[in-house]
C-alpha positions in Angstrom: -21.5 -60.0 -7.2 -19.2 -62.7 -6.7 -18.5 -63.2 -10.1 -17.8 -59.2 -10.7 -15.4 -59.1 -7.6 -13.5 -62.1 -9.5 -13.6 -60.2 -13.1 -12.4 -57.0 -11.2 -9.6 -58.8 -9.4 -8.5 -60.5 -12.6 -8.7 -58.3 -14.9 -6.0 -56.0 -12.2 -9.0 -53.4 -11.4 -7.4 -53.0 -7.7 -4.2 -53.1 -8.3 -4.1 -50.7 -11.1 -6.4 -48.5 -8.9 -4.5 -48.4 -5.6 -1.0 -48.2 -7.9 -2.8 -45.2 -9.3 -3.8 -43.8 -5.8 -0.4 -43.6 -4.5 1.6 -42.5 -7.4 -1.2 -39.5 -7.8 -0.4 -38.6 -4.2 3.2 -38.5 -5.0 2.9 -36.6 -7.9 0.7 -33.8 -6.5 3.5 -33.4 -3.6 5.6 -33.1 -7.4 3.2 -30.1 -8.5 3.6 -27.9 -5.6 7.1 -28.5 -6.3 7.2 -27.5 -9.8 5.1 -24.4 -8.6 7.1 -22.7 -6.4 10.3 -23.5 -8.3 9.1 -22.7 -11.8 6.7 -19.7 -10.0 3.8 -21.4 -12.0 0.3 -20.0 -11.2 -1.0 -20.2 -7.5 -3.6 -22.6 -8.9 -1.1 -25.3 -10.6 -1.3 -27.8 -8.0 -5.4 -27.3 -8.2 -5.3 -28.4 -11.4 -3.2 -31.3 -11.2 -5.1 -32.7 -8.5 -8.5 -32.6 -10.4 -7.1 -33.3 -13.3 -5.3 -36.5 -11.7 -9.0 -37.3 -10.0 -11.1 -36.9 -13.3 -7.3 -39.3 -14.7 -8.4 -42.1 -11.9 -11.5 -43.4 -13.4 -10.3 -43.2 -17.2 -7.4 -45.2 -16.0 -9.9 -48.3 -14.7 -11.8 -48.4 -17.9 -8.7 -48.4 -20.2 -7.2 -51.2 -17.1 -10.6 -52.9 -18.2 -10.5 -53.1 -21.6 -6.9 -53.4 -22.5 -4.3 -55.1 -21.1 -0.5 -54.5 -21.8 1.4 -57.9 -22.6 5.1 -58.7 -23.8 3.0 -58.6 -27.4 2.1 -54.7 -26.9 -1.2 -53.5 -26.1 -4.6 -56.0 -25.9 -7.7 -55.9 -25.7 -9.0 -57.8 -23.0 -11.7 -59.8 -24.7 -9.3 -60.8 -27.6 -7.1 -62.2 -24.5 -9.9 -64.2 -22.9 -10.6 -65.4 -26.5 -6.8 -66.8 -26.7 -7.7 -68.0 -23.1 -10.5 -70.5 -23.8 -8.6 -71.9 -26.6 -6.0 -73.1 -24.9 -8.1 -74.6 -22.8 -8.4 -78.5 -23.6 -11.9 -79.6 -24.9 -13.8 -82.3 -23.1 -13.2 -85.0 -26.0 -9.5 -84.5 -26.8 -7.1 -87.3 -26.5 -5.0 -88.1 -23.7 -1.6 -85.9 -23.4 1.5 -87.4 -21.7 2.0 -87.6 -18.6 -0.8 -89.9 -18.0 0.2 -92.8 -18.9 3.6 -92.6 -16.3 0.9 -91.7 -13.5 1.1 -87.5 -13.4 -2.1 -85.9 -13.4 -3.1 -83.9 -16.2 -5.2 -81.0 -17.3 -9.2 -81.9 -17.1 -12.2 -79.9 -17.4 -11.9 -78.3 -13.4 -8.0 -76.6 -14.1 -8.0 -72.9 -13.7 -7.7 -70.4 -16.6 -4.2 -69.8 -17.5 -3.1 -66.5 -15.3 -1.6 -63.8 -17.2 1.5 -61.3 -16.0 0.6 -59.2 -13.6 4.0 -57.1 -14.3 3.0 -54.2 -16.6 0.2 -53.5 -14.0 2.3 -50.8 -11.8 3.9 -49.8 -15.3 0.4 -49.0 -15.9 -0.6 -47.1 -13.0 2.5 -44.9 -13.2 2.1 -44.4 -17.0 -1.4 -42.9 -16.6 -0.6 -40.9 -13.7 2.6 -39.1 -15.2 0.5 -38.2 -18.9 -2.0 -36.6 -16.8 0.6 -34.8 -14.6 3.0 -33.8 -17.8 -0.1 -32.7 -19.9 -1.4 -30.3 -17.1 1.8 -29.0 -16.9 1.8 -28.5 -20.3 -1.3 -27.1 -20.7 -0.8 -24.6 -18.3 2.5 -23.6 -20.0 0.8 -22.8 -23.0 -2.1 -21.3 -20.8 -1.1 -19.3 -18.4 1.5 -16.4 -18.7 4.6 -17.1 -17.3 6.2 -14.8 -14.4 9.1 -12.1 -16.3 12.6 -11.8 -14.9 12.9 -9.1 -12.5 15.5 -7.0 -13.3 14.5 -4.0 -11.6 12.4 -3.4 -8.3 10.8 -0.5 -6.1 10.1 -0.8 -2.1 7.1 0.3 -1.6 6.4 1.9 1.5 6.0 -0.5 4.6 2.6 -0.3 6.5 3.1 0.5 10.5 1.6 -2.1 12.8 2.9 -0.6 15.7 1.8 2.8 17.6 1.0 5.8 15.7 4.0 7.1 16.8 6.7 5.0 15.9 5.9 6.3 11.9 9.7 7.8 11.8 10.8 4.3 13.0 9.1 2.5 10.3 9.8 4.9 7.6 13.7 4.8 8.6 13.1 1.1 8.4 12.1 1.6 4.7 14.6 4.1 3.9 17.5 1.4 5.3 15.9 -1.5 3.3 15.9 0.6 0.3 19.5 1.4 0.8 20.7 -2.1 1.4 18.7 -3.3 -2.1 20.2 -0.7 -3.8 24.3 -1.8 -3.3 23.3 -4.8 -5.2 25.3 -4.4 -8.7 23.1 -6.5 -10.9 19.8 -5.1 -9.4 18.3 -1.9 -10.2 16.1 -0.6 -7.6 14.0 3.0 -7.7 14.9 5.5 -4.6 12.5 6.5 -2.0 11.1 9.8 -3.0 9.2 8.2 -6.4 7.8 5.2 -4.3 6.5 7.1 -1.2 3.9 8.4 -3.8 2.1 5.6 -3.4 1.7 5.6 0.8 -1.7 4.7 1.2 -2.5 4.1 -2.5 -5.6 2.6 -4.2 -3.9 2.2 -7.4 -3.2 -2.0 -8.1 0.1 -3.5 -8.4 0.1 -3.1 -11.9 -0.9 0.7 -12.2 1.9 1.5 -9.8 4.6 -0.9 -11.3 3.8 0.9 -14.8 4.4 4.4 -12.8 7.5 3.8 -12.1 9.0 1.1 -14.7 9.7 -1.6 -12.9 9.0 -5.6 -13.2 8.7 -6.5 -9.6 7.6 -4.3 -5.9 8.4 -4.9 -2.6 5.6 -4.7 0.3 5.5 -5.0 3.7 5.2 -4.3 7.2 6.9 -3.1 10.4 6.1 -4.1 13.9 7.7 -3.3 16.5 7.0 -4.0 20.9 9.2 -3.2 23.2 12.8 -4.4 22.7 11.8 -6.9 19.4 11.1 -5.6 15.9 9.2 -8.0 13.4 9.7 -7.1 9.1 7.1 -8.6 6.9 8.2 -8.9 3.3 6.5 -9.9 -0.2 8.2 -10.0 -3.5 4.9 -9.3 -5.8 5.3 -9.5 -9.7 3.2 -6.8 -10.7 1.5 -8.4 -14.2 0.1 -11.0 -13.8 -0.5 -10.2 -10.3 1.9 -13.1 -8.4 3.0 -13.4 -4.7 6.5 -14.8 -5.9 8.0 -15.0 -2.2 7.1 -13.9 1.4 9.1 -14.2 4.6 9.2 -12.6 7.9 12.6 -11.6 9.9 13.0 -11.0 13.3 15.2 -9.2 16.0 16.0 -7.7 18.7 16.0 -3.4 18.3 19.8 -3.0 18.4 19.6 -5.6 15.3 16.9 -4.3 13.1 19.1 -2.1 10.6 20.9 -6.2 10.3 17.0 -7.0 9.3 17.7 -5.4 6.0 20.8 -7.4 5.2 19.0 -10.7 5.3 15.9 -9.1 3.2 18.3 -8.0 0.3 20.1 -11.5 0.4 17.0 -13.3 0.3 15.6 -10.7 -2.5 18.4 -11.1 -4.9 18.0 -15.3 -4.2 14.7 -15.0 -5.5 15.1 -12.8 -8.4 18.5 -14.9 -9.4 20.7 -11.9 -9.1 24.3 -13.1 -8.8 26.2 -11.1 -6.2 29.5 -9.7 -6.1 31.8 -11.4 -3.3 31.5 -8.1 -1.9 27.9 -7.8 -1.9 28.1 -11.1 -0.1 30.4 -10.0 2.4 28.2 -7.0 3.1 25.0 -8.7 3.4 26.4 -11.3 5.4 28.0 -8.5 8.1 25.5 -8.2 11.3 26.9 -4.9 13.6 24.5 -4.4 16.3 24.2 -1.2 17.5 22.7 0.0 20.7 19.1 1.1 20.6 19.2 4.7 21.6 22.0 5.3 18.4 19.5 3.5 16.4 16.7 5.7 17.4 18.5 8.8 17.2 20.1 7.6 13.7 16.5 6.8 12.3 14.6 10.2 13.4 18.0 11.8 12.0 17.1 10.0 8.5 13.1 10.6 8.4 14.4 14.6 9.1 16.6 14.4 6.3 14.3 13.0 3.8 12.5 16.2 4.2 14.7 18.4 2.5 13.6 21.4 4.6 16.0 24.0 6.3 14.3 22.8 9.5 14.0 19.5 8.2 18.2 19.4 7.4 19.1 21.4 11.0 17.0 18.3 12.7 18.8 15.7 11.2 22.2 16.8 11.7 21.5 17.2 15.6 20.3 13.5 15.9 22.9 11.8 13.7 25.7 13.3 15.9 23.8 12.1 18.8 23.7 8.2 17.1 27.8 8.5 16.3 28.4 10.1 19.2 26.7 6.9 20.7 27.8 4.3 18.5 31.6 6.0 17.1 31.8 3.3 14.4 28.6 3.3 12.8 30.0 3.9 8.9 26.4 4.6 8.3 25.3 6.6 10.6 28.8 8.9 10.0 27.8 8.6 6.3 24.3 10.1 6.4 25.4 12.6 8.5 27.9 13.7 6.2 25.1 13.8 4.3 23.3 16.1 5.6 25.9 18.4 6.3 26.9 19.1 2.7 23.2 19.7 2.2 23.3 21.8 4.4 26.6 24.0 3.0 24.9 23.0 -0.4 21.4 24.9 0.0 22.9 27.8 1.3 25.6 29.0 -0.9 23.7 31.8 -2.4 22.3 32.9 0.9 25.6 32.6 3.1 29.0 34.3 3.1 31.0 31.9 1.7 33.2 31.6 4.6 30.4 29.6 6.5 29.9 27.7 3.4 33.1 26.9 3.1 33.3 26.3 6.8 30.6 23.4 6.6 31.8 22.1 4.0 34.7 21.3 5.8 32.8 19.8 8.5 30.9 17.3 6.0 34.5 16.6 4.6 35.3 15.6 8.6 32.1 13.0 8.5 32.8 11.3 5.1 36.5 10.3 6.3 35.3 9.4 9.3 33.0 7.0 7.5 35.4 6.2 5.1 37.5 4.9 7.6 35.0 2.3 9.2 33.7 1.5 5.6 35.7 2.4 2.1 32.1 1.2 0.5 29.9 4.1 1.6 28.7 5.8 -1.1 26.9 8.6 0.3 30.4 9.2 2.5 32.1 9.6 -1.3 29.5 11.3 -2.7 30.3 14.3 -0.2 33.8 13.9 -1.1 33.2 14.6 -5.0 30.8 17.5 -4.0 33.7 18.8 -1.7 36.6 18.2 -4.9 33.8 20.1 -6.9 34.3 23.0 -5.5 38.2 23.5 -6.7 39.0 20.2 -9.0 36.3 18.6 -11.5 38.4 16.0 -12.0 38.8 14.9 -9.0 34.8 15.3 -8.2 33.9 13.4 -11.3 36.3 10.5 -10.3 35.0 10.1 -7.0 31.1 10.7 -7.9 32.0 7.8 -10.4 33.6 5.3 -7.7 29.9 6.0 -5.9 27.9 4.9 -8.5 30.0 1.9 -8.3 29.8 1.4 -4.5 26.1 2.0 -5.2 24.9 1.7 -8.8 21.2 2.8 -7.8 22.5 6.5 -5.8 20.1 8.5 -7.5 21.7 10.8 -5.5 25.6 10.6 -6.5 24.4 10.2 -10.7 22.9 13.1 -10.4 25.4 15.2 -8.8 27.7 13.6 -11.4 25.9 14.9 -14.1 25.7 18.1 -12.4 30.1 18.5 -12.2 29.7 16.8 -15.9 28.2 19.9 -17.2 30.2 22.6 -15.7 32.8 21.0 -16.4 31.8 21.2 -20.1 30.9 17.9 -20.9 27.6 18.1 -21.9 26.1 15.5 -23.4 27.4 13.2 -20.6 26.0 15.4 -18.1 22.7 14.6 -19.6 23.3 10.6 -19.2 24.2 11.2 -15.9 21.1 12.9 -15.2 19.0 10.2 -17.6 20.3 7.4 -15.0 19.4 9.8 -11.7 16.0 10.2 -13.1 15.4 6.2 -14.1 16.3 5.6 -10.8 13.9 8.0 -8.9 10.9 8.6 -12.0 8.9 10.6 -10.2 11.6 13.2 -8.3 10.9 16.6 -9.7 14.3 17.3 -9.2 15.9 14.9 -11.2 13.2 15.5 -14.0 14.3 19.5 -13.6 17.4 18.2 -14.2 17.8 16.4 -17.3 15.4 19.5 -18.3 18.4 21.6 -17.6 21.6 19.3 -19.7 19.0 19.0 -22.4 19.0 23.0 -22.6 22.1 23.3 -22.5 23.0 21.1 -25.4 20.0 23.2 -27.5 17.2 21.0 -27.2 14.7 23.5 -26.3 11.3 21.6 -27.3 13.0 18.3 -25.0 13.7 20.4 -22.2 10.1 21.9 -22.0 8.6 18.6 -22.2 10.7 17.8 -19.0 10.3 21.0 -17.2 6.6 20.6 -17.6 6.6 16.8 -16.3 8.4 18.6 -13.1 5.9 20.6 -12.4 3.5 18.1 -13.1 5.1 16.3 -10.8 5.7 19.0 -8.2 3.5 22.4 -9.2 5.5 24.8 -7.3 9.5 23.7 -7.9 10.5 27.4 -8.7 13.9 26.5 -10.1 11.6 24.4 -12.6 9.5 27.5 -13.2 12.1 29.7 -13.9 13.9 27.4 -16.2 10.6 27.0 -18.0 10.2 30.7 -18.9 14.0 30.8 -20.0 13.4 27.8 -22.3 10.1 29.2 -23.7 12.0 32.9 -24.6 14.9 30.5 -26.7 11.7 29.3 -28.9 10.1 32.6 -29.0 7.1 30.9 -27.3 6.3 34.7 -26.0 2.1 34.6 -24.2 3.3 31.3 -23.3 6.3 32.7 -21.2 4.3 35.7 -19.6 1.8 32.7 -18.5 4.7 30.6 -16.4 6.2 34.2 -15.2 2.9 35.3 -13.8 2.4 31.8 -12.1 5.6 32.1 -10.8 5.5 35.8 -9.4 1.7 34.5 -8.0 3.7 31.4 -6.3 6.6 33.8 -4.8 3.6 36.1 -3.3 3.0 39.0 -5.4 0.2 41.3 -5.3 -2.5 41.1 -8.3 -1.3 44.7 -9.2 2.3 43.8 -9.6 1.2 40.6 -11.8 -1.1 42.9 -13.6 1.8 45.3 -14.0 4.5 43.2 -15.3 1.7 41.8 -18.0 1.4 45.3 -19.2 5.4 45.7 -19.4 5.2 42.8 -21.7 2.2 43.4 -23.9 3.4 47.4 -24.6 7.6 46.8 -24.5 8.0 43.3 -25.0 9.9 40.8 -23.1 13.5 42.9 -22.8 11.8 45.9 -21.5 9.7 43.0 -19.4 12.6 41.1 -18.0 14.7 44.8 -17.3 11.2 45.6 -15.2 11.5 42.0 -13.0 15.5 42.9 -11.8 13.9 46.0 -10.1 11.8 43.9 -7.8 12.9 43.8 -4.3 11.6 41.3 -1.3 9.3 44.1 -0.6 7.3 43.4 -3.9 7.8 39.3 -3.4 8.1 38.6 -0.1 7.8 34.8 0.0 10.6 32.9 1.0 9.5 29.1 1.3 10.5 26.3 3.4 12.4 24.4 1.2 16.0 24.3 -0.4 14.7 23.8 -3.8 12.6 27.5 -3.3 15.6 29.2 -2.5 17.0 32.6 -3.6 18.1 30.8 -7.2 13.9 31.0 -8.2 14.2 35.2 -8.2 15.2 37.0 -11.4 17.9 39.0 -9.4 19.9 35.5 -9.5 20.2 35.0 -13.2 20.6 38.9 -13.6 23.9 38.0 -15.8 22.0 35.7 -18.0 19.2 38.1 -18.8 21.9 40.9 -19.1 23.6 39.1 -22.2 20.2 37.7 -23.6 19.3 41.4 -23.9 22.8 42.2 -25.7 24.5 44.5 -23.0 27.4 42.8 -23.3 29.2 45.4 -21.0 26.3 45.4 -18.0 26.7 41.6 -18.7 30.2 40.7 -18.2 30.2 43.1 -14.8 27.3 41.6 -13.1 29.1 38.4 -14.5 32.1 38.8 -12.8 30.0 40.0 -9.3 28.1 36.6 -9.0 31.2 34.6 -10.0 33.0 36.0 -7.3 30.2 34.9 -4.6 30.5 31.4 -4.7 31.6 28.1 -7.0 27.8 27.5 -7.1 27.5 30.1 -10.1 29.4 27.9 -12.5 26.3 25.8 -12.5 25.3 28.5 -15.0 27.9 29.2 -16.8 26.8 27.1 -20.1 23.5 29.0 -20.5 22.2 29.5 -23.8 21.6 33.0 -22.9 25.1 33.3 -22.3 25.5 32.8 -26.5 26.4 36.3 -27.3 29.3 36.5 -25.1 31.3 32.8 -26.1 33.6 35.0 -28.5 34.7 37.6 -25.3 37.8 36.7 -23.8 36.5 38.2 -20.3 33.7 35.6 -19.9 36.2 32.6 -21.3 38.1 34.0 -18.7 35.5 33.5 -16.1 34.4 30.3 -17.1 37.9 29.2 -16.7 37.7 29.8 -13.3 34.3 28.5 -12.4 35.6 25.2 -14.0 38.7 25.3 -11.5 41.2 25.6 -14.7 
């Protein structure tokens, strides 16, 4: 045993090992590094540390065997072979230094001792090839993590009371908004992501959904006067945690919460931001807690986009600025929701009271303006009110939104809206391309681009879209309507009657009536069939729904012009024509239907489209 403990100790067998053991420990510290900052796979550092274990024994034996010398690499034995002969032998002659009296070499003088230098050379060598080839390994492995260049907040889970859902989904609403004013980042809005509330679907499934390359999760907690956000950047494929944090303050501060998030966000994603972005994200403006509570029910009522839903929102958001009288967002939202308001009802009010509140929205947006030039929903209302008399002017200021906001699904779509009254048509349907990217699963948007795609002829594109809308949404009237109109330009005739009876059934008629209108169709045809549909009355369909979007525009009566020309009565056409014209700007929206072909060459309807477009 004694002998072995001498062979180990000179032949550097604890040295090399505890040289080994500390540069390993140093290293693995070096491979949770390199995962984090690379975002290699959660069990890099694992590896490394087995792999440097199963790297500590292989280093002994090759320590054993070989030995590195000024000469290069040596075996051991061929080194103990060079060792015994230089050794003298017992019967050679006398070497100097005896005869002057020095001692000299004899048969009990030690082995000559080699360098111990290259031993921590050693160590350090074996240590770093099993740490770089790991590394390498799993870099030829592993999939590495994609850029994300585009993101959607999913909807954050409520761990506090069952009641404070508005608070939490106002919380979501704000971090979404926040995200979005980052220029180089695209992020999806709210109404495609809160499809998957409470979903089973995985990461991936959802991430495929909607087209993007990275999701947001988290969670809201809130007690008493202190408000807690969880947050976890997850890349969807391969499934990855890239980052997770937690923010906390008190309840006046927790609309600040979602500044820090979105900094932290595009930090971890690499997004560069705009000195202005940085300016904004740096900003903290507390606001008193009863505002905030009164400015987040006012958002949750908004995002309802019900009559009762819009009324409600605009009664709490004057309460928050009424509260807080510079709170840009606050003012902003509620501008909002006023020119919703004027907006939904300009078919069913005189135009006098939509003109009215319209003005009042105007109020709001300058009033936000005023805190903060950068609020895009605030200039959004402003190119919806220049819509109304100047297209110009609306398309310049819908433009400066998008550029406040690049991801206001919102502002691109009414863009593309003003785009195609205003003529432009095939820009129109860009605008509503990039509304739609940005919210995938709005029916509305998809309805939409259905719509600019008709109106630049592409019939078969626009049914595919129309269709996806009502996948999305089964009973988005508009969408209906539009679908029948687009099956009549292809002559797609049993497959019109179909949509028109599942639209009569959705607006409540009877069986008889449905039965009835088939009948018109299968015996006259589809002129005599549309003529029979403009004699209904609300006594025959006597649904009126909830919602904006189910509004008077969904009945036949409403596109009475439209059908008028498609028919050929150019006369009958050009009166009714004039009559809806006269009701409102929101008629121009029409104004570029394909049924409207036969009349292009009368100077009374170029006339009238003059007008619409405000020239």
């Amino acid at each position: 045993m004694k002998h072995l403990l001498a062979e180990l100790k000179r032949r550097n067998i604890f040295r090399v090992g505890a040289t080994y053991a500390v540069v390993a420990w140093l290293l693995m510290q070096v491979g949770v590094v390199l995962e984090t900052s690379l975002r290699l796979p959660d069990w890099f550092d694992t590896v490394v540390t087995v792999a440097l274990l199963i790297g500590f024994p292989i280093a002994l034996i090759i320590t054993w065997a070989f030995e590195l010398t000024p000469e290069g690499v040596r075996r051991t034995l061929d080194l103990d072979d060079a060792d015994e002969r230089a050794l003298p032998r017992a019967d050679a002659p006398a070497v100097a230094g005896v005869e002057d009296g020095t001692p000299g070499p004899s048969d009990e003088s030690p082995r000559p001792s080699r360098s111990n230098t290259p031993v921590v050379s050693t160590a350090i060598a074996a240590a770093v090839v099993v740490l770089f080839g790991t590394w390498w390994f799993v870099g030829r492995s592993a999939p590495a993590s994609h850029a994300i260049n585009s993101l959607a907040v999913l909807p954050l889970s409520n761990l506090a009371a069952a009641d404070q859902g508005y608070f939490v989904d106002g919380m979501h609403d704000a971090m979404i908004s926040e995200l979005a004013k980052v220029s180089d980042l695209t992020v999806l809005s709210r109404t495609s992501v809160l499809r998957f509330r409470d979903t089973e679907e995985s990461t991936a499934d959802i991430a495929r959904d909607l087209g993007v390359d990275g999701l947001i999760v988290g969670s809201v907690y809130r007690a008493g006067d202190s408000v807690r956000i969880n947050v976890q950047l997850v890349q969807p494929e391969p499934e990855k945690t890239l980052w997770t944090d937690s923010y906390e303050g008190s309840l006046g501060e927790a609309l600040g919460l979602h500044r820090r998030v979105a900094r932290a966000v595009a930090q971890e994603v690499k997004v560069s931001l705009a000195p202005s972005d940085q300016r904004r994200l740096a900003a903290v403006d507390p606001i008193s807690p009863e505002a905030q509570e009164a400015y987040l029910r006012g958002l949750a009522a908004l995002r309802t986009r019900t009559f009762a839903g819009i009324d409600s929102s605009i009664v709490l958001l004057r309460r928050a600025v009424r509260l807080e009288p510079n709170f840009a967002d606050g003012w902003g939202v509620l501008s909002e929701a006023e020119s919703f308001w004027a907006t939904y009802r300009f078919s069913s009010e005189p135009q006098s009271v939509v003109d009215s509140a319209m003005t009042v929205a105007l109020g709001s947006a300058r009033r936000a303006l005023a805190i903060d030039d950068a609020q895009p929903a605030a200039v959004t209302v402003l190119g919806r009110y220049e819509n109304r008399n100047d297209a110009d002017a609306a398309i310049t200021g819908l433009r400066r939104a998008t550029e406040i906001n690049p991801n206001y699904a919102q502002a691109w779509n009414l863009l593309g809206d003003v785009l195609r009254v205003s003529g432009d048509l095939n820009e129109a349907l860009e605008a509503h391309r990039r509304a739609q990217l940005l919210d995938p699963l709005h029916p509305v948007f998809s309805r939409d681009v259905a719509w600019s795609l008709l109106y630049v002829g592409r019939y078969a594109d626009a049914e595919h879209e129309l269709r996806r809308a009502l996948a999305l949404e089964p009973d988005v009237l508009v969408a209906r309507s539009l679908l029948v109109q687009t099956l009549l330009l292809q002559e797609k005739w049993d497959a019109a009657a179909a949509e028109e009876r599942t639209q009569l059934r959705e607006l409540g008629a009877s069986d008889s009536l449905i039965a009835a209108f088939q009948s018109v169709v299968d015996n006259d045809g589809w002129h005599a069939a549309m003529s029979w549909l403009m004699t209904l009355t609300s006594a025959d369909i006597p649904a009126s729904k909830s919602s904006p979007e189910y509004g008077p525009l969904a009945l036949p009566q409403a596109i009475t012009p439209m059908i008028l020309a498609w028919q050929g009565d150019t006369e009958a056409a050009i009166r009714r024509l004039q009559e809806v014209a006269d009701h409102g700007y929101g008629w121009r929206y029409y104004i570029d239907h394909p049924f409207f072909e036969s009349l292009h060459d009368d100077p009374r309807y170029q006339e009238i489209k003059r007008r619409q477009r405000g020239g």
